[in-house]
C-alpha positions as a Markdown table, in Angstrom:
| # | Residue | x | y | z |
|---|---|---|---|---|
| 1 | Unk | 142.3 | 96.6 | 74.1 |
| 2 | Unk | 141.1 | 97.9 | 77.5 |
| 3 | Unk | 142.7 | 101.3 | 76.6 |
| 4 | Unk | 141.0 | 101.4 | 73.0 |
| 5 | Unk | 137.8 | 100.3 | 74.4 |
| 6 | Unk | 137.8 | 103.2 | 77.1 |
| 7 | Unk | 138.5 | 105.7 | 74.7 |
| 8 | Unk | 136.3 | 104.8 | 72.4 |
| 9 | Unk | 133.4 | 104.9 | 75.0 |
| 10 | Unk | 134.7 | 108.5 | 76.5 |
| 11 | Unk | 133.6 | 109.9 | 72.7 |
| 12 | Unk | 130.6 | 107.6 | 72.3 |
| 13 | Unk | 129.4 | 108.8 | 76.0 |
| 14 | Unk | 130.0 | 112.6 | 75.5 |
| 15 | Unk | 128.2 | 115.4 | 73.7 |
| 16 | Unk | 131.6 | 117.4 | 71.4 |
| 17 | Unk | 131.4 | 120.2 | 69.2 |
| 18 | Unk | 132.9 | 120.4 | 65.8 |
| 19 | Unk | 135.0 | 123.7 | 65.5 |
| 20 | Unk | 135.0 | 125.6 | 62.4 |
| 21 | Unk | 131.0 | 125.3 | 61.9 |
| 22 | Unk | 130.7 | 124.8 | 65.6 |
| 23 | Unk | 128.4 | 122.2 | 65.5 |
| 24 | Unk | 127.3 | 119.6 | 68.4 |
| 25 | Unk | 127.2 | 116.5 | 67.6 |
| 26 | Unk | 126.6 | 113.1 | 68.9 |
| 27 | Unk | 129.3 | 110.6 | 67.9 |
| 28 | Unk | 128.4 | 107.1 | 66.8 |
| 29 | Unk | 130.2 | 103.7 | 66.0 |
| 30 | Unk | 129.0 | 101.4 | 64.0 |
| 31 | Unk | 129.9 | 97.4 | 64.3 |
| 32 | Unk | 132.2 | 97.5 | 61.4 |
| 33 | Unk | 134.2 | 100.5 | 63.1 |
| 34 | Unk | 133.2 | 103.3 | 60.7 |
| 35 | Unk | 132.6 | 106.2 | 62.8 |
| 36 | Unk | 130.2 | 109.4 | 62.1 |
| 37 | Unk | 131.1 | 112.5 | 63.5 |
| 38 | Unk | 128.5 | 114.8 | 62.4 |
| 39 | Unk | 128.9 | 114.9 | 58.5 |
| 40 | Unk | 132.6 | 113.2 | 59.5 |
| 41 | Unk | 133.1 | 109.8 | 58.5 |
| 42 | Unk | 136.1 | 108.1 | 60.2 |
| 43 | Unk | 137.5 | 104.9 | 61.4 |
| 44 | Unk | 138.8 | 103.3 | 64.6 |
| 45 | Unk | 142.4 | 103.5 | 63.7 |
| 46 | Unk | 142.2 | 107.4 | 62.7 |
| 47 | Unk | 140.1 | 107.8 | 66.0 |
| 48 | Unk | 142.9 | 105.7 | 68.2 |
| 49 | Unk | 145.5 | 107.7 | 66.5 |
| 50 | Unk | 143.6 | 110.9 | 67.4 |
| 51 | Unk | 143.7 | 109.9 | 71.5 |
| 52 | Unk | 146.0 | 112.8 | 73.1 |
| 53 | Unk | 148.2 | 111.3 | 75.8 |
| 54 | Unk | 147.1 | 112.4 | 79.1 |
| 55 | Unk | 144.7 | 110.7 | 81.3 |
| 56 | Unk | 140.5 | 110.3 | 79.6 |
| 57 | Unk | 139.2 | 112.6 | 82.7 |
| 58 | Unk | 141.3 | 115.0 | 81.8 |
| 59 | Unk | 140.9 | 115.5 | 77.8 |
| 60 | Unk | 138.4 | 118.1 | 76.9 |
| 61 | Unk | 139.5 | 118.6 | 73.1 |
| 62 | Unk | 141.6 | 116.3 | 70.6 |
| 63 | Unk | 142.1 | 116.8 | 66.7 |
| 64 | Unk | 141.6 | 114.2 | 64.2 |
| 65 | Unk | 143.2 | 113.7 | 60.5 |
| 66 | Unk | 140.7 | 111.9 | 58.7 |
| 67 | Unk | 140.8 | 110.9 | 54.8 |
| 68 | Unk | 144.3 | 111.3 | 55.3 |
| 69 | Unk | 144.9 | 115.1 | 54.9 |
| 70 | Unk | 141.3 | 116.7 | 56.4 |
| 71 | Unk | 141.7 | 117.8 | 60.1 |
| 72 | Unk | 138.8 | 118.5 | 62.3 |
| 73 | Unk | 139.4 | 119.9 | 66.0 |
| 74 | Unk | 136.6 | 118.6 | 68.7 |
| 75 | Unk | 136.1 | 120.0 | 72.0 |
| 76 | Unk | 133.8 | 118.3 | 74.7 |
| 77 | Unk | 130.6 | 119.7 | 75.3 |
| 78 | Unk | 130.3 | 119.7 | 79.2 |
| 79 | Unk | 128.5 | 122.7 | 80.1 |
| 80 | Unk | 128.1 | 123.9 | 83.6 |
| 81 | Unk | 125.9 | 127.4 | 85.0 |
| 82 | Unk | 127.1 | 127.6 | 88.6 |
| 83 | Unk | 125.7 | 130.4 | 91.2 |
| 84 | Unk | 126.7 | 131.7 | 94.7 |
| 85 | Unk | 124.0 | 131.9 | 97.4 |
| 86 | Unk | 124.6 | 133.6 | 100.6 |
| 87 | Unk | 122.8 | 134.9 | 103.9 |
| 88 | Unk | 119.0 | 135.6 | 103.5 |
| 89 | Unk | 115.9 | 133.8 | 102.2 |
| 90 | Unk | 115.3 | 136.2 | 99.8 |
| 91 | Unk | 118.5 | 135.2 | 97.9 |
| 92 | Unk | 117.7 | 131.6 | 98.3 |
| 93 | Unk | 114.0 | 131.9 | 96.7 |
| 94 | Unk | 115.8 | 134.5 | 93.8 |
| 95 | Unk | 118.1 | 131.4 | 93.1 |
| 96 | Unk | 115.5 | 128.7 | 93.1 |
| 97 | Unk | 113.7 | 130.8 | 90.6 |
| 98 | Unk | 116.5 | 131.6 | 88.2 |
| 99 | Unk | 116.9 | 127.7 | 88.6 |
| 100 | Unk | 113.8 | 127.4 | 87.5 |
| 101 | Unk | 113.7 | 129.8 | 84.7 |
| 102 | Unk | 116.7 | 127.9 | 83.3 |
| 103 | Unk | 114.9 | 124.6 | 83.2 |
| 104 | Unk | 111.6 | 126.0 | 82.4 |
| 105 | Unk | 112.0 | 128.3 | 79.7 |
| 106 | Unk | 116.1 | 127.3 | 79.0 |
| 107 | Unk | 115.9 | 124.0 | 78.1 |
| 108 | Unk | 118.5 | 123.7 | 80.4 |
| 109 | Unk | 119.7 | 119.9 | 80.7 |
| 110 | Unk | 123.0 | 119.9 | 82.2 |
| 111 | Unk | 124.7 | 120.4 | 85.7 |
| 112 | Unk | 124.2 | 123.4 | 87.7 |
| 113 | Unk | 126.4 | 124.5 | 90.4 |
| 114 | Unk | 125.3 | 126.5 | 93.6 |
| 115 | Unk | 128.4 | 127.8 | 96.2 |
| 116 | Unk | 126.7 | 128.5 | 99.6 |
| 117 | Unk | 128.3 | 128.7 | 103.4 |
| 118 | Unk | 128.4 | 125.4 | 105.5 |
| 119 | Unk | 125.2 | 126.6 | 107.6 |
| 120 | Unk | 123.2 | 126.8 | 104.5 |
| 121 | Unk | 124.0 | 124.0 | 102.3 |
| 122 | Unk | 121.6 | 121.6 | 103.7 |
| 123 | Unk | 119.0 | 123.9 | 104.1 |
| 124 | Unk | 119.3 | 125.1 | 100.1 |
| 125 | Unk | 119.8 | 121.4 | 98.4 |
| 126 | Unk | 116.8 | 120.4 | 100.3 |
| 127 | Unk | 114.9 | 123.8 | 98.9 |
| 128 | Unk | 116.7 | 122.9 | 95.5 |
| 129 | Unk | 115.8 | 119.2 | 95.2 |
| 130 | Unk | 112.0 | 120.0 | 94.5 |
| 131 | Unk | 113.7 | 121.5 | 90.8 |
| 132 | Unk | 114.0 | 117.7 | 89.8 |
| 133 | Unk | 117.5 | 117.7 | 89.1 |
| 134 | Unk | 118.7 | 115.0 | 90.6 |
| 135 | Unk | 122.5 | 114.3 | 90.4 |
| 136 | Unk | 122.9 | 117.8 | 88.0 |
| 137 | Unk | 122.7 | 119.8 | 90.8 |
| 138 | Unk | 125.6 | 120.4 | 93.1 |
| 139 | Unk | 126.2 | 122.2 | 96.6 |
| 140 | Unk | 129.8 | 123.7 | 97.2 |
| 141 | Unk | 130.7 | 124.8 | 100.4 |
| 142 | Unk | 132.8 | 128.3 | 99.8 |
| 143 | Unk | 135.3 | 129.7 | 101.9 |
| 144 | Unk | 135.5 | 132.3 | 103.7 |
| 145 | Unk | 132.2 | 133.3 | 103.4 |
| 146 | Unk | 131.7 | 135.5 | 106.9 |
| 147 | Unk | 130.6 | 138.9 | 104.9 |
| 148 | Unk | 129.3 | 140.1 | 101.8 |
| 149 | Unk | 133.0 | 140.7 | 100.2 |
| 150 | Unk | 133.2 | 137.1 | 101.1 |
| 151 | Unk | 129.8 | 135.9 | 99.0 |
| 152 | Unk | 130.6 | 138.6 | 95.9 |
| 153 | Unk | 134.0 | 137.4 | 95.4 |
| 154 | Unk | 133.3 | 133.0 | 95.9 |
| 155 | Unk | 132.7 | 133.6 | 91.8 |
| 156 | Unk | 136.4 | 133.3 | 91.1 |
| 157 | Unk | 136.7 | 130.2 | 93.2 |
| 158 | Unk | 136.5 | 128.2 | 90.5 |
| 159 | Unk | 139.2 | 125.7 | 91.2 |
| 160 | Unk | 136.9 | 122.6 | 92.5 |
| 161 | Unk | 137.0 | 119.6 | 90.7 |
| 162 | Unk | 133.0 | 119.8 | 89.3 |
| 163 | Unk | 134.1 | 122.9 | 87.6 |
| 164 | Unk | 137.6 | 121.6 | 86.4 |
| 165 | Unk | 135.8 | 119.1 | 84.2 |
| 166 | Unk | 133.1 | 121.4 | 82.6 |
| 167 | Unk | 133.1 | 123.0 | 79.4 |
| 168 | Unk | 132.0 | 125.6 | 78.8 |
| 169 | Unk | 131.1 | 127.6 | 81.8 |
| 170 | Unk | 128.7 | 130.7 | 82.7 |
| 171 | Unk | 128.4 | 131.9 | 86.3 |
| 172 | Unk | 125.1 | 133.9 | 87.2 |
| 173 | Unk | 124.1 | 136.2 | 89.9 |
| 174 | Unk | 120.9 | 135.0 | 91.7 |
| 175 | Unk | 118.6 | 137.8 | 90.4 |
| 176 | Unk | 118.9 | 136.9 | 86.7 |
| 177 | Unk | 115.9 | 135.4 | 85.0 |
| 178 | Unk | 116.7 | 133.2 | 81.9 |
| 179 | Unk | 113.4 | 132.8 | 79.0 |
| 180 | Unk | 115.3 | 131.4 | 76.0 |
| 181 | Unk | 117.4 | 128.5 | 75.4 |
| 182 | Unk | 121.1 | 129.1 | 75.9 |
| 183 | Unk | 122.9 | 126.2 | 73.9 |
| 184 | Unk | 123.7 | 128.0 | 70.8 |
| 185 | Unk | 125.4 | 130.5 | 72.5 |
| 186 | Unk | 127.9 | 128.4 | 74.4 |
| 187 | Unk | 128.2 | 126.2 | 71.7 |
| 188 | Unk | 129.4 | 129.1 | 69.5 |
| 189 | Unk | 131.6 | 130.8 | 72.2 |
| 190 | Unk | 132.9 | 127.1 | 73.3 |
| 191 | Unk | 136.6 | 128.2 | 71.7 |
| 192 | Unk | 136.9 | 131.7 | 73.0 |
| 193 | Unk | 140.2 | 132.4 | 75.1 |
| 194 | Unk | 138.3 | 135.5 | 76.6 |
| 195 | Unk | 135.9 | 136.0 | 79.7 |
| 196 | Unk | 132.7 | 137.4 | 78.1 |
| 197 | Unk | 130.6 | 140.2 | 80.1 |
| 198 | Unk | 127.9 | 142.4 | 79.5 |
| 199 | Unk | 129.1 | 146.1 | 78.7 |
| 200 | Unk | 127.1 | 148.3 | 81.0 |
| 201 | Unk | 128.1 | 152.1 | 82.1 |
| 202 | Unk | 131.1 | 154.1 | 81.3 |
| 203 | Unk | 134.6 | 153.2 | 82.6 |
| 204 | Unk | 135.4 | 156.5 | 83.1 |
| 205 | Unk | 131.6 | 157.4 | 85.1 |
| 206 | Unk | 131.2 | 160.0 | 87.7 |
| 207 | Unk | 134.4 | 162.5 | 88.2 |
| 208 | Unk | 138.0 | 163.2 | 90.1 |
| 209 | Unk | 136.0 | 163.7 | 93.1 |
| 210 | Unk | 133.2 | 161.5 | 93.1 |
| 211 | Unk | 132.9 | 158.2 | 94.8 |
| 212 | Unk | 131.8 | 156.0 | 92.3 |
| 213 | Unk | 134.1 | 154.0 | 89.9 |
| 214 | Unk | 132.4 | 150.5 | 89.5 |
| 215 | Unk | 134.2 | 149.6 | 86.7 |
| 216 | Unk | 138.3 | 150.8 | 88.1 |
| 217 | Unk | 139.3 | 153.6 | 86.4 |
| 218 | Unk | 140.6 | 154.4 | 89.2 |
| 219 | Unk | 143.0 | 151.3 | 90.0 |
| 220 | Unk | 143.8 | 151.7 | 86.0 |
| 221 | Unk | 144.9 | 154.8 | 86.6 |
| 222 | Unk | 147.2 | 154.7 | 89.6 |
| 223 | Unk | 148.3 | 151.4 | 87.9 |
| 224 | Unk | 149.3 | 153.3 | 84.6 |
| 225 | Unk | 146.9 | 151.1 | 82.3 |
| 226 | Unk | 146.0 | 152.9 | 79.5 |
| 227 | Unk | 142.4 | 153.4 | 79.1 |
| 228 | Unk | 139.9 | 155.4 | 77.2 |
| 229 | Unk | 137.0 | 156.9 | 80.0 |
| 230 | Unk | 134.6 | 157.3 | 77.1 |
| 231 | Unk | 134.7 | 153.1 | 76.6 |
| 232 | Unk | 132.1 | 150.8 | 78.2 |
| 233 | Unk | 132.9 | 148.7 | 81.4 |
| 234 | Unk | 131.6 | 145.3 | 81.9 |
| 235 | Unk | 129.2 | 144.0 | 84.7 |
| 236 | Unk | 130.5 | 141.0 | 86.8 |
| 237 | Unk | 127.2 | 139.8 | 87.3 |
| 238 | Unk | 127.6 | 136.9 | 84.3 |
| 239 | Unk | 130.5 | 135.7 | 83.6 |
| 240 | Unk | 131.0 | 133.2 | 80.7 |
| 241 | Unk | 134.5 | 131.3 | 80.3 |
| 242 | Unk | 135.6 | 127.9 | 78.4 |
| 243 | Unk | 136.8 | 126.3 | 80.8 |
| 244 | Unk | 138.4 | 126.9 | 84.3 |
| 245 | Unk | 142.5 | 126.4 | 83.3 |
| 246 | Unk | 141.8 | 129.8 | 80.9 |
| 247 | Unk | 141.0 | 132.1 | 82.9 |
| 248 | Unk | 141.8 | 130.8 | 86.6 |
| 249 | Unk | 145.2 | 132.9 | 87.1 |
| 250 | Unk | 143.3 | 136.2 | 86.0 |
| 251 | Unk | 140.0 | 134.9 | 88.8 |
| 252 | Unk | 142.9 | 133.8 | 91.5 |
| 253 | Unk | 144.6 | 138.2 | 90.6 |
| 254 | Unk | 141.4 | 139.5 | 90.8 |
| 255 | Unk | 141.1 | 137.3 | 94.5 |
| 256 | Unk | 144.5 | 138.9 | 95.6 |
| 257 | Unk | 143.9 | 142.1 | 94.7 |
| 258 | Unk | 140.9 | 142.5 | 95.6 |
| 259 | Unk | 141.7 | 141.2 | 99.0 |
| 260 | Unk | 144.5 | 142.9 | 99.1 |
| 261 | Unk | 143.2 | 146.2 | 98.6 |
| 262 | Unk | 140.8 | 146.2 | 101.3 |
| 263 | Unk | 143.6 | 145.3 | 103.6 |
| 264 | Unk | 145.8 | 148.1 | 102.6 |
| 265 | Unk | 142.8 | 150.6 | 103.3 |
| 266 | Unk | 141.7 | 149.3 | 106.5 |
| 267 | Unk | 137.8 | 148.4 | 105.4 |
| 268 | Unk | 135.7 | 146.9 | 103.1 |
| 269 | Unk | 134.2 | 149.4 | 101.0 |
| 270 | Unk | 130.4 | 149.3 | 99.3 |
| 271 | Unk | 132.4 | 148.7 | 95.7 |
| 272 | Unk | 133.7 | 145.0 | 96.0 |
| 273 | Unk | 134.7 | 142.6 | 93.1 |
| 274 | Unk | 133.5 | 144.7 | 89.6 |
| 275 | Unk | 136.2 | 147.1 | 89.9 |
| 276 | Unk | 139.1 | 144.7 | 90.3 |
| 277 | Unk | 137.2 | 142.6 | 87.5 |
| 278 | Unk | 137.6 | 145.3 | 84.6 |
| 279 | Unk | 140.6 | 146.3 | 85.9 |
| 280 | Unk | 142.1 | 143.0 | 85.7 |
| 281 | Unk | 140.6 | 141.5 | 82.5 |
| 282 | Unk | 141.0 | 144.9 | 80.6 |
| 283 | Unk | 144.4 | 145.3 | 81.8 |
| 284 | Unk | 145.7 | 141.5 | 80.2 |
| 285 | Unk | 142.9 | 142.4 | 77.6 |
| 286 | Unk | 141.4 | 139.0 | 78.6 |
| 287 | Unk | 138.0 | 139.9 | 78.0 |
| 288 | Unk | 135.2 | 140.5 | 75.3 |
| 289 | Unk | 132.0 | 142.7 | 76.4 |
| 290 | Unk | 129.4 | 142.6 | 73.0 |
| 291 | Unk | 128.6 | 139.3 | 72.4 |
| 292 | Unk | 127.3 | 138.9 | 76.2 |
| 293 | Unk | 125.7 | 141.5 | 75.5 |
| 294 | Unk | 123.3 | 139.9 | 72.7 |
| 295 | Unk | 122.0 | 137.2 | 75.3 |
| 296 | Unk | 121.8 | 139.7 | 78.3 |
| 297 | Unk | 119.2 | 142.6 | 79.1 |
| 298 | Unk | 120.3 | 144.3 | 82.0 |
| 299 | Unk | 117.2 | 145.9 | 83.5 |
| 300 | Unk | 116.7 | 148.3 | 85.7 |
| 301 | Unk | 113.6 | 148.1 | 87.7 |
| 302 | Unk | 112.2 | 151.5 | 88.2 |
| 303 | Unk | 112.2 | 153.1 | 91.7 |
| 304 | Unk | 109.7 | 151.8 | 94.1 |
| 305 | Unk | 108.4 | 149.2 | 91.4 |
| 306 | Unk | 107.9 | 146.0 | 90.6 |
| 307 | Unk | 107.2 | 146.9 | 86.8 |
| 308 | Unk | 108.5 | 144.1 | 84.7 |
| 309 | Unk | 110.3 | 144.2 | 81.2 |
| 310 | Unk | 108.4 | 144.0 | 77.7 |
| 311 | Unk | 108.2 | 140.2 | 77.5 |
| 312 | Unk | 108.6 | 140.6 | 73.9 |
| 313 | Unk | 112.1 | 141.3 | 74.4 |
| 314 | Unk | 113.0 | 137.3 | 74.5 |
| 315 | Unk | 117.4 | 137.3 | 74.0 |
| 316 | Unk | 118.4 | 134.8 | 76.6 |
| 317 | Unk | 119.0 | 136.5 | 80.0 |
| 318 | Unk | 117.2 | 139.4 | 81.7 |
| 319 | Unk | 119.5 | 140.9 | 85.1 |
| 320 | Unk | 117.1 | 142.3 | 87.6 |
| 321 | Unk | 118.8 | 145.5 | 88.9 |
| 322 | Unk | 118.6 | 148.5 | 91.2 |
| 323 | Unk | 116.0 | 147.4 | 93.4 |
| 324 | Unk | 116.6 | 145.4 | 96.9 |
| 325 | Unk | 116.6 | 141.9 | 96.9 |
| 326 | Unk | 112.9 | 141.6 | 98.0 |
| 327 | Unk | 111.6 | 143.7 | 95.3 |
| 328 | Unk | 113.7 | 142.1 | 93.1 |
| 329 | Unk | 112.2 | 138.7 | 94.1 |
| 330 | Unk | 108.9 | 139.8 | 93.5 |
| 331 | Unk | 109.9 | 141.2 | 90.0 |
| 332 | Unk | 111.5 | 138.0 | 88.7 |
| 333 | Unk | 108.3 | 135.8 | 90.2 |
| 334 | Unk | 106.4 | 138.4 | 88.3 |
| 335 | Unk | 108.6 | 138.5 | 85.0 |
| 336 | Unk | 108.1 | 134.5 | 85.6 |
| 337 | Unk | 104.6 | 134.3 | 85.1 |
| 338 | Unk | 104.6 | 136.6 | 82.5 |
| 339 | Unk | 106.1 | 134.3 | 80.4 |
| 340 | Unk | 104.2 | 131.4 | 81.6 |
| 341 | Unk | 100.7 | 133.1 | 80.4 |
| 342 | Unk | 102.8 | 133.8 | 77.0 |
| 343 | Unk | 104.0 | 130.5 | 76.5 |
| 344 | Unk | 100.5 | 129.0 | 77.5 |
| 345 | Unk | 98.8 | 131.5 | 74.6 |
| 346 | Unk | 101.2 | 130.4 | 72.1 |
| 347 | Unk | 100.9 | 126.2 | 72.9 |
């Protein structure tokens, strides 16, 4: 009876969506055991029968014959946005505000995730902890994190138990700016087996001599992996996954190789983790680059500017870009209250 009753109070306790309509619902019991799963009605025996066996922590998904024929698949709903904050104060304040902007203007309600050095993790949960999060906010220490390759690629360290349990998940750089609510979108991507990113320039972008190949046409080529130049890379800067057993071998190769490369040339080059990142995905084609895409304006601040983007331009996600970090920060801030003095107009 212990077992049963643990069980039943995992589903009761968690959020799940219904595949197929991908719908979140709410599950309730009522005292005579019928059970309603969004337009499902059920019992306990069905439900007991629909227990996988492997241990409650570990169950993010389990299928259920109702009616005795109907099936319905129902996947937890655990979502998780985690960020990586390194070295200066400037990416500290760009990460409380894009915290903020999540809360604010998000509707965000569920755990966030910040990866930072040892030195700094006291100093940014106490700069955090005026956000009002409470136990939804969690500090990871990352290592190594001695350089910038370091802080680029702690990202793909996703094998921490806080991130092993959520589902789905969505990493963000420090500099992006949410101003819609994000739900719907991870509720309707909660069954992909692909990585989603935001397309951005060509893979094939500058030429044989130049340096530039952000998203590794290069490493595609001396690799032999077909590719078409004329196609769109990806930006690493959001990354958005179901869970962390899906895609950690591809994050764990794009860590080696990564690594490795800089090792067989002798430095570590301006170019980091985005290369690898296309290479990889798009070489085990485990990655999707439209729907992203939808949610995420990737905008360029004009040189020596602080000119914000048309707030009327409201999909989800804006990526500050091509500006330092300081003028970045005062961007954001200045994108921020922008939509404050919107949202105050329209209430």
């Amino acid at each position: 009876m212990q077992n049963t009753q643990q069980w039943f109070d995992y589903i009761l306790n968690s959020q799940w969506v219904v595949l197929g309509n991908n719908t979140l619902i709410q599950p309730q019991r009522n005292s005579d055991g019928t059970w309603i799963l969004g337009d499902i009605i059920t019992n306990d025996q069905e439900i007991l029968t629909a227990r996988p066996l492997t241990n409650l922590q570990d169950i993010k998904e389990f299928q259920l014959v109702h009616q005795s024929w109907k099936v319905a698949i129902f996947k937890k709903y655990k979502p998780i946005i985690y960020f990586c904050a390194f070295g200066k104060d400037a990416i500290f304040e760009c990460v409380y505000t894009s915290i903020q902007s999540l809360i604010e203007f998000g509707n965000w309600q569920h755990e966030i995730v910040v990866f930072t050095a040892e030195n700094t993790k006291e100093y940014l949960q106490d700069k955090l902890s005026s956000l009002g999060l409470g136990n939804k906010l969690h500090m990871i220490t990352i290592l190594p994190a001695t350089d910038t390759l370091d802080w680029v690629m702690a990202r793909y360290r996703i094998n921490h138990p806080i991130l092993q349990q959520a589902q789905p998940l969505l990493y963000m750089d420090t500099d992006i700016i949410c101003n819609a609510p994000l739900d719907d979108f991870f509720i309707k991507l909660i069954d992909s087996p692909l990585v989603h990113a935001c397309q951005e320039g060509l893979i094939g972008e500058g030429s044989p001599q130049s340096g530039g190949y952000w998203y590794g046409w290069r490493l595609m080529q001396e690799d032999n992996v077909p590719f078409n130049p004329q196609n769109r890379g990806f930006s690493a800067g959001a990354l958005f996954f179901n869970n962390v057993k899906s895609v950690l071998p591809f994050f764990e190769m794009i860590l080696q190789s990564t690594y490795g490369f800089m090792d067989k040339q002798g430095y570590r080059d301006e170019f980091y983790d985005q290369r690898f990142t296309n290479y990889i995905l798009f070489k085990f084609k485990k990655v999707e680059i439209i729907a992203m895409s939808k949610l995420l304006n990737l905008y360029r601040i004009p040189p020596e500017t602080t000119l914000i983007p048309n707030g009327n331009q409201t999909l989800g996600l804006v990526h500050f870009l091509n500006a330092s970090t300081e003028n970045k920060l005062i961007t954001m801030k200045k994108y921020v209250d922008m939509l404050r003095l919107r949202a105050n107009k329209q209430s």
